[in-house]
N, C-alpha and C positions, 0 to 999 in steps of 0.2 A: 213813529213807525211801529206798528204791530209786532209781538215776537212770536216766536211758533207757539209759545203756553197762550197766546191771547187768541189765536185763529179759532174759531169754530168749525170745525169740517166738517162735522156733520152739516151743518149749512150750506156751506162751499158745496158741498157733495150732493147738496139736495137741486142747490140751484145749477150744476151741473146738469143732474138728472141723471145722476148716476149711483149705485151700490155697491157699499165697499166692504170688506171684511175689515175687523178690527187690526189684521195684519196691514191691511193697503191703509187703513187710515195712518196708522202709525209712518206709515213711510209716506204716505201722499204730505202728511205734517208736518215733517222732517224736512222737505225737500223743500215746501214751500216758503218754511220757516228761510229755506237758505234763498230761494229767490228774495224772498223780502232784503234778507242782511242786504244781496248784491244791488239791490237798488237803491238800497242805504248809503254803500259805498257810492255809484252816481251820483246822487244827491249831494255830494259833496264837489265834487269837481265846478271849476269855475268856467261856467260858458257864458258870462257877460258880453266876454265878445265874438260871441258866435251868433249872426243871424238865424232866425228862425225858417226853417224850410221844409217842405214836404217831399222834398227829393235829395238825394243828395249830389247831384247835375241838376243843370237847367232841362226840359222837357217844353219842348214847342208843341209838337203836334206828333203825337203816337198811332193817329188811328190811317189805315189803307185806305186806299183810292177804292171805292165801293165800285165795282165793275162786275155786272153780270159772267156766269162762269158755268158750264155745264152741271149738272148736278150728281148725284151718284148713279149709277143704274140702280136698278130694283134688284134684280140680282146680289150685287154688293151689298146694299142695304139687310136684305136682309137673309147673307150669308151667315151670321149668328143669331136669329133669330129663335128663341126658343120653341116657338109657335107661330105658322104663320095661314092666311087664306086668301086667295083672291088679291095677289100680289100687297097685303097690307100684313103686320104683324098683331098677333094676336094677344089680348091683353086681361088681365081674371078683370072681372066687375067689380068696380069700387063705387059704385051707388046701383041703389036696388029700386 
């Protein structure tokens, strides 16, 4: 397991997509270094006999009865509307 001196955060941080001050790296380092430890600690517990599962209850079927259902008014819709014409909202030009 990695320790916080092994992390590169400047990498981490790139592949984030994010920009950090030399204060934020300091502490984003720090913190991460301590998630690493706390996984370390899991890593240690014995689940041999723990089946493996993607829930932790059983999950038959989660999804609704697909039943048609009035829709909003247009009013509603587009009561926050920043901009709006001809009962549609209005939206800036992302292709030219």
């Amino acid at each position: 397991m990695a320790s916080p001196s092994d992390i590169d955060i400047d990498y981490v941080a790139n592949l984030a997509r994010i920009a950090l001050t030399d204060t934020e790296k300091e502490i984003f380092s720090r913190q991460l270094g301590d998630v690493l430890r706390y996984i370390e600690k899991l890593s240690a517990v014995d689940v041999s006999h723990v089946e493996p599962t993607a829930h932790a209850f059983p999950i038959s079927n989660v999804w609704a009865e697909d039943t048609p259902q009035p829709g909003l008014p247009v009013e509603a819709a587009l009561r926050n509307a920043p901009a709006q014409r001809d009962d549609m909202i209005v939206v800036p030009v992302v292709v030219e």
